[in-house]
C-alpha positions as CSV (number, residue, x, y, z in Angstrom):
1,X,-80.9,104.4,0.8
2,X,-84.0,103.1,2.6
3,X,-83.4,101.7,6.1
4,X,-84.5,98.3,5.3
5,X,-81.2,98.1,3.2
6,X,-79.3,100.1,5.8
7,X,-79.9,97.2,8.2
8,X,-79.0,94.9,5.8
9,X,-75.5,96.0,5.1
10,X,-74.8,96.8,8.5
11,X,-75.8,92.9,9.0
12,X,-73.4,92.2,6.5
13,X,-70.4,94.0,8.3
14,X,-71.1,92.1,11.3
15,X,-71.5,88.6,9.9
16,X,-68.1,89.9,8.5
17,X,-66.5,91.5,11.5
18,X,-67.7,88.2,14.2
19,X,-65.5,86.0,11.2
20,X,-62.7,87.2,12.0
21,X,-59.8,87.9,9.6
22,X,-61.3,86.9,6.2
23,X,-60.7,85.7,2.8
24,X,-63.5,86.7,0.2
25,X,-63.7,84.6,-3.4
26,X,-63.7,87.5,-5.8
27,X,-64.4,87.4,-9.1
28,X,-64.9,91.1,-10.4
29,X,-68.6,90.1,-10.6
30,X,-70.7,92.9,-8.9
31,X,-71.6,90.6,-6.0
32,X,-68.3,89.6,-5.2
33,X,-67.1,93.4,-5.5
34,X,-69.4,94.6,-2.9
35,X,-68.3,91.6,-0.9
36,X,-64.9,92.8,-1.1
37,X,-65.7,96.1,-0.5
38,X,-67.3,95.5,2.4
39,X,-65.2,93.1,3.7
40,X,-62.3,96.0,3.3
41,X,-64.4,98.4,5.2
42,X,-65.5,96.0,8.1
43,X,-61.8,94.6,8.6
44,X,-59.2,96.3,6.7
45,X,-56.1,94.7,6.5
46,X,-58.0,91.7,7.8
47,X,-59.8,91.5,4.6
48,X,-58.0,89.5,2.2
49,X,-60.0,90.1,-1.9
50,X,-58.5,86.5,-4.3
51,X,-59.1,86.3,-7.4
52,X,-59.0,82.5,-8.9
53,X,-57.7,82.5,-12.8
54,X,-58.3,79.3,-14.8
55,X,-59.3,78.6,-18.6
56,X,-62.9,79.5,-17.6
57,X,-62.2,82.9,-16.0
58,X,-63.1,86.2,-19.0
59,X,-60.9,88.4,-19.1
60,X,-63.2,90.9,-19.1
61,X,-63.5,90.6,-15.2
62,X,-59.8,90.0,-14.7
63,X,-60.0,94.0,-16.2
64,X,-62.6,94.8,-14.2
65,X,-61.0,93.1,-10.8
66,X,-58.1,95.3,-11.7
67,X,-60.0,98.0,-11.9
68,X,-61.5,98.1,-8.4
69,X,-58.6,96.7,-6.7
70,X,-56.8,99.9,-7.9
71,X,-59.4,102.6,-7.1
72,X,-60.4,101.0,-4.0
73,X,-57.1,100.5,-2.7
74,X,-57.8,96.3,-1.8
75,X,-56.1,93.9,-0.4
76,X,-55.6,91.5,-3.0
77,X,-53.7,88.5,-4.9
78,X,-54.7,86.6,-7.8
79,X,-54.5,82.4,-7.5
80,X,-54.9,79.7,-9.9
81,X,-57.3,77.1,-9.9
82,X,-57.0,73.5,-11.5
83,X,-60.8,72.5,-11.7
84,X,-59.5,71.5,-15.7
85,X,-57.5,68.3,-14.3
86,X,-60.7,67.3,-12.8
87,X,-62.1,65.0,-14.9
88,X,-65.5,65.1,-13.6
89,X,-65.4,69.0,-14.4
90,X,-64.0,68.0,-17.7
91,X,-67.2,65.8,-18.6
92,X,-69.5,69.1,-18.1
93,X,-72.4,67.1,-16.3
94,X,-75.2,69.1,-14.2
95,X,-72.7,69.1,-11.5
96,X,-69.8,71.0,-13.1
97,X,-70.1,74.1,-11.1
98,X,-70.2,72.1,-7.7
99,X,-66.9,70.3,-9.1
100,X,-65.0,74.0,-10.0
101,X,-66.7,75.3,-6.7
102,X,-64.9,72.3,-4.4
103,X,-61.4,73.7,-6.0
104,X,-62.1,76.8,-5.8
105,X,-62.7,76.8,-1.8
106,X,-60.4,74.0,-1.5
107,X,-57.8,76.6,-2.9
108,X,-58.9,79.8,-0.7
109,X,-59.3,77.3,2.5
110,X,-56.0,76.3,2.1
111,X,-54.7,79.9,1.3
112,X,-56.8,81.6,4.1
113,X,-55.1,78.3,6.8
114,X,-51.4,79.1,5.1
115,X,-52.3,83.3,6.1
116,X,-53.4,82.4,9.3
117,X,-57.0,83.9,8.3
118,X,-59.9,82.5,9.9
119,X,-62.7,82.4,7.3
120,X,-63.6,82.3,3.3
121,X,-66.8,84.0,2.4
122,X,-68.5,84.6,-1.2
123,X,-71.3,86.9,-2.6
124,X,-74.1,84.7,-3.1
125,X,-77.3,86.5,-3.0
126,X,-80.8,85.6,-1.8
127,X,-82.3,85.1,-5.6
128,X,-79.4,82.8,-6.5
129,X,-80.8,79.9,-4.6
130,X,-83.7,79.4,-6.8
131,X,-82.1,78.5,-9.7
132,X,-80.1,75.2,-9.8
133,X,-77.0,75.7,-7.8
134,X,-74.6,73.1,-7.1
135,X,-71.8,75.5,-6.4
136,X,-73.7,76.8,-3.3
137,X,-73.6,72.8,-1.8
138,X,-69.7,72.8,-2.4
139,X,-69.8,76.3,0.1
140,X,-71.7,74.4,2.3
141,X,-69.7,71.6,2.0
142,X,-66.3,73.7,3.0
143,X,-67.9,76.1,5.8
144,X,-67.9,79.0,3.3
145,X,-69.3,82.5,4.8
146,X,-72.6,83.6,2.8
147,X,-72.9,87.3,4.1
148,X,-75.6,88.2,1.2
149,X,-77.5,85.0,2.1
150,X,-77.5,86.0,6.1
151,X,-78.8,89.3,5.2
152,X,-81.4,88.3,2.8
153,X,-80.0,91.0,-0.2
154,X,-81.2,90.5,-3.3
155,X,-79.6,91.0,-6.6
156,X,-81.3,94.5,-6.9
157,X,-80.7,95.6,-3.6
158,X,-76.5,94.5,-4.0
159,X,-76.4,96.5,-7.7
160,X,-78.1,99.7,-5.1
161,X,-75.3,99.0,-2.3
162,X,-72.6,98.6,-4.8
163,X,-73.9,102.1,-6.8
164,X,-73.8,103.9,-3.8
165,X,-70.3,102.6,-3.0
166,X,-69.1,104.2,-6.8
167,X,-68.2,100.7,-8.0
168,X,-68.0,100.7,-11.5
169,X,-69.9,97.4,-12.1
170,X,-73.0,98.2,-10.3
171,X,-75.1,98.5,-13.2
172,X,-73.4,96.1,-15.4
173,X,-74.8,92.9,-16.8
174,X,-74.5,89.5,-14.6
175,X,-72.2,87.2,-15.9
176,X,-70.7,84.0,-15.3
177,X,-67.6,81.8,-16.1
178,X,-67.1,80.5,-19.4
179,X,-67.8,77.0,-18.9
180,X,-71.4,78.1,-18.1
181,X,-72.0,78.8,-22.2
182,X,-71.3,74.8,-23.2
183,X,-74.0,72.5,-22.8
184,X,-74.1,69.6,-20.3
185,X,-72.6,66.8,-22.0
186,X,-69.7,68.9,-24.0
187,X,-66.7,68.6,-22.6
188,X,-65.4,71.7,-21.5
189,X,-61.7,72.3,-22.7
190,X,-59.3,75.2,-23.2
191,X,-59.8,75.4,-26.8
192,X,-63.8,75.6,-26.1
193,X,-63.3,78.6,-23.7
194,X,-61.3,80.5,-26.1
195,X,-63.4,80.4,-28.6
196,X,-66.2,81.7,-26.1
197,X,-64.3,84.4,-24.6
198,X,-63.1,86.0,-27.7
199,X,-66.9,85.8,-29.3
200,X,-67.9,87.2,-26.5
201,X,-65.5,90.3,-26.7
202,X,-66.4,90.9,-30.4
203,X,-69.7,90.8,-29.9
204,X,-69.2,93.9,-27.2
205,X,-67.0,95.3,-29.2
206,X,-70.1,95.5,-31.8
207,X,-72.1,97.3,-29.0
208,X,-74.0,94.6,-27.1
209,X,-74.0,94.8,-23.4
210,X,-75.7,91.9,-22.7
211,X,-74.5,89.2,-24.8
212,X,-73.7,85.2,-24.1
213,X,-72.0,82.6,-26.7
214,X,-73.1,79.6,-26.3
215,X,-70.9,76.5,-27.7
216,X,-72.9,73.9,-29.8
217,X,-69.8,72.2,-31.2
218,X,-70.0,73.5,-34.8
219,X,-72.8,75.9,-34.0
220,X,-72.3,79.2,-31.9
221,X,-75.6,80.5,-30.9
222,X,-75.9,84.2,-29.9
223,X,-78.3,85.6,-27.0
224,X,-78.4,89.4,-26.6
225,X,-80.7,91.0,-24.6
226,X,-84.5,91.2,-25.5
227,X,-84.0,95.1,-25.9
228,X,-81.2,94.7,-28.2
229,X,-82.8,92.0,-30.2
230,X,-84.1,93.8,-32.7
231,X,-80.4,95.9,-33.6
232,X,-78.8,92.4,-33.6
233,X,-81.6,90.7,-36.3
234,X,-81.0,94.3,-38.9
235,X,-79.2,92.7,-42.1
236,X,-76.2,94.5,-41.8
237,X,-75.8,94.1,-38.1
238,X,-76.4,90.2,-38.4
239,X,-73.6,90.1,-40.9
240,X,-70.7,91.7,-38.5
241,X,-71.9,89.4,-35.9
242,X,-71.4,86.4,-38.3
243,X,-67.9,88.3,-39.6
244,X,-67.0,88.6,-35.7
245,X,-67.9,85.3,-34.4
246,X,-67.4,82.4,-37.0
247,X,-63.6,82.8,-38.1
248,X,-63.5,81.4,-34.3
249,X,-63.9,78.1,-35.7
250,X,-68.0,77.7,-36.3
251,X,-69.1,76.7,-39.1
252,X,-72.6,78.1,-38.4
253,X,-73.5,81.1,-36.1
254,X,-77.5,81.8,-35.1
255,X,-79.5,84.1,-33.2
256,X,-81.3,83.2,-30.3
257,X,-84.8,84.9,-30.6
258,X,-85.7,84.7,-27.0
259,X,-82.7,86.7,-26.7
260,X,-80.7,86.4,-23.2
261,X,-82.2,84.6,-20.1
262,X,-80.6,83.6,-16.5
263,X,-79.6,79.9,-16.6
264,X,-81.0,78.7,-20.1
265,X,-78.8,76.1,-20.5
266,X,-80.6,74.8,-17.5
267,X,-83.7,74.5,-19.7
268,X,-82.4,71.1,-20.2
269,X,-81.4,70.0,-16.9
270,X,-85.0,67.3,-16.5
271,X,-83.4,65.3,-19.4
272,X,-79.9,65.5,-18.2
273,X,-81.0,63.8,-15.1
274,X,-82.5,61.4,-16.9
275,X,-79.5,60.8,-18.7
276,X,-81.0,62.8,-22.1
277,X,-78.4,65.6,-21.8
């Protein structure tokens, strides 16, 4: 480990350590793991990991959560959220994160006040702000702690802290929660994410590590990453993929031949703000 990065983390246990007794947002993502895994190490039992479930939450990182809350011996508790009674989360505009965002801290502030903890931090990184983020104005909104952002670590350098911790997501594909694989404009509803999630579990049961679903109504349309492009378009590959995916309820299931990219629903965002989304 370089000592560039050694600085940085060691930044990261103090921003941690001057907090206080702390509640971290923890999602089984590889950010919010090392997050958690530092916070442990900084504070200990003053180190509180919560992990919100909702419709929108895969269950592949409820697994994985598990996971490292067992081998690394966290503090933990699992909550629930209710951004689905928010109608303005419902209706899926550009917004939607910063409306599940506001009850998501909304939960873990009132949690971490009920504890008697003294702060709620989250694993935002430094590369995360340049893409459109309206879940990082809802932190800012509710005090949340942004160790990742204090220390300047990028996504890289996080997936190199996280490796040399012996977490087992270091490596693993970024991911989001389901409501991220709808487009702005569909409303997002249980039904919707079910369909997504289980796709989305077939498809890595076919072998694809990278893979996204996104909802079009009757259309689901696949994105796998560039390098696995060319397994997913061979004829009898394509066919399991349609087997897996449309008894889901699509009537139609495509390939996206850009393959996966950070945030392409946000291709669209300049229309949706115009009111073309």
């Amino acid at each position: 480990m370089s000592s560039i990065l050694q600085r940085k983390d060691a930044l990261v246990e103090e921003v941690l350590r001057s907090a206080g007794r702390v509640v971290v947002a923890f999602s089984g993502g590889v950010d919010s793991s090392y997050l958690a895994f530092s916070a442990y190490r900084a504070l200990g039992a003053d180190s509180l990991a919560v992990t919100a479930e909702s419709p929108s939450y895969p269950r592949s990182h409820r697994a994985m959560a598990e996971r490292i809350v067992a081998d690394f011996d966290l503090p933990h508790r699992f909550v629930s959220t209710l951004e689905m009674e928010r109608s303005a989360y419902r209706s899926n505009d550009a917004n939607r994160c910063y409306h599940c965002k506001t009850e998501l801290f909304e939960v873990l502030g009132g949690l971490r006040d009920e504890l008697g903890f003294d702060a709620v931090a989250y694993g935002v990184n430094a590369e995360d702000t340049g893409d459109f983020r309206p879940g990082h104005r809802a932190a800012s909104e509710q005090g949340v702690l942004s160790p990742f952002l204090d220390a300047d670590l990028s996504k890289a350098e996080i997936r190199a802290l996280a490796r040399s911790a012996g977490l087992p997501n270091a490596d693993l594909p970024a991911s989001a929660c389901l409501s991220s694989r709808l487009p702005y404009g569909t409303e997002v509803t249980p039904d919707r994410l079910r369909q997504v999630d289980e796709g989305e579990d077939r498809l890595r049961a076919l072998g694809f590590e990278q893979v996204r679903l996104r909802h079009h109504g009757p259309l689901a349309r696949v994105e796998v990453a560039p390098d696995e492009l060319s397994r997913a378009l061979e004829p009898a590959m394509a066919a399991r993929i349609v087997a897996a995916v449309k008894p889901l309820g699509f009537r139609f299931v495509s390939l996206d031949l850009e393959g996966y990219r950070l945030g392409s629903l946000n291709e669209i965002l300049p229309l949706a703000r115009d009111g073309g989304g």
